[in-house]
N, C-alpha and C positions, 0 to 999 in steps of 0.2 A: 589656690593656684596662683602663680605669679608668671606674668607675662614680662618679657622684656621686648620693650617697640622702641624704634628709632623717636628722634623725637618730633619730626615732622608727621607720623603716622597718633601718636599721640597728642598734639596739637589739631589734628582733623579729627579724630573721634571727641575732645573737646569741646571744642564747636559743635560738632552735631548735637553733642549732648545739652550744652545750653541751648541750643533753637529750640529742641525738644523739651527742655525743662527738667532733665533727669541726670543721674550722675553718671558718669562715664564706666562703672562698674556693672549699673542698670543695661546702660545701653550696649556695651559690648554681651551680657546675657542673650539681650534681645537679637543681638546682631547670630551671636550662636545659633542661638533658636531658629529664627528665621532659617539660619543658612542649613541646619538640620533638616528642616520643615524641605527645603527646597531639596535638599540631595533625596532626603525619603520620596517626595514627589516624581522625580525624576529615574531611581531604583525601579519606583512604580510603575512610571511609562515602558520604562526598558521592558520588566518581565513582562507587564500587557502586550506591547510590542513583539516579545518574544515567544506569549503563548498565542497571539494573532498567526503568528508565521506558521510556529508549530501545527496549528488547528488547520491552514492552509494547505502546509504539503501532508495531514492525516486526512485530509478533507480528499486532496489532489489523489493519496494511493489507496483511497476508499472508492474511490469511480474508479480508478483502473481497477482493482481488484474483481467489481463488478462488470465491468467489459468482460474482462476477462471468463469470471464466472458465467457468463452469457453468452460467448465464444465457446467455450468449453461443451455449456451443455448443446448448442447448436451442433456442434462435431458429434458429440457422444450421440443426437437422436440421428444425424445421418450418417455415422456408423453403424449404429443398431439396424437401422435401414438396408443399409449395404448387406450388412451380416443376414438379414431377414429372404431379402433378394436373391444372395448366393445359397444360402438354406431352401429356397424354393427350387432355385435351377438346379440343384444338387441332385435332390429329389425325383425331381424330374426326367435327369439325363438317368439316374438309377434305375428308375422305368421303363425306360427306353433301351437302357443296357439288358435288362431284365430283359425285354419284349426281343430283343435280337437275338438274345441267348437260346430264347426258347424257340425263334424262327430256324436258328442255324439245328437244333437238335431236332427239329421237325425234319427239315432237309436234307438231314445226312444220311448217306446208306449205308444200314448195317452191313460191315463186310465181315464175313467169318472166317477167322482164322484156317487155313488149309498147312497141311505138313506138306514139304516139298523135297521129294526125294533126290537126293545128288547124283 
């Protein structure tokens, strides 16, 4: 691979490379590396970062769901309740239509039919 660098930016990897004791082929590797090392690190954080969030709002619509779920069955036992309720008074008034039905047909006077001459 061949790089082409100003020559000011060439003259400071230079010098690093002699402080360091290495050639400047070594230490631009190294500088790769490194800077590899860092973006994979950082790649890292992001997806952490973004399966932190994710797990937050699956976290966040897994309690409401459960509300919800617990709302629900609340309603559904005091419908059944209601339904239970009205199924008794149903009943009841049915018995009582009954009991009137057969009050009124105690009560009534048989009338018999007469012909009525004009």
């Amino acid at each position: 691979m061949h790089l082409s660098l100003p020559e000011a930016v060439y003259s400071e990897l230079k010098e690093y490379a002699n402080e360091m004791g290495v050639q400047i082929t070594d230490l631009i590797r190294m500088m790769i590396s490194d800077g590899l090392k860092k973006l994979r690190e950082e790649r890292a954080a992001r997806m952490r970062k973004q399966q932190e969030e994710t797990t937050k709002v699956l976290m966040e619509v897994l309690q409401r769901l459960e509300e919800l779920q617990n709302r629900l069955e609340e309603y559904q036992a005091f419908v059944e309740g209601e339904l239970y309720r009205l199924n008794k008074n149903m009943e009841s008034l049915k018995k009582r239509v009954s009991k009137l039905e057969d009050m009124v047909d105690e009560h009534l006077i048989p009338v018999e039919p007469e012909l009525v001459q004009p």
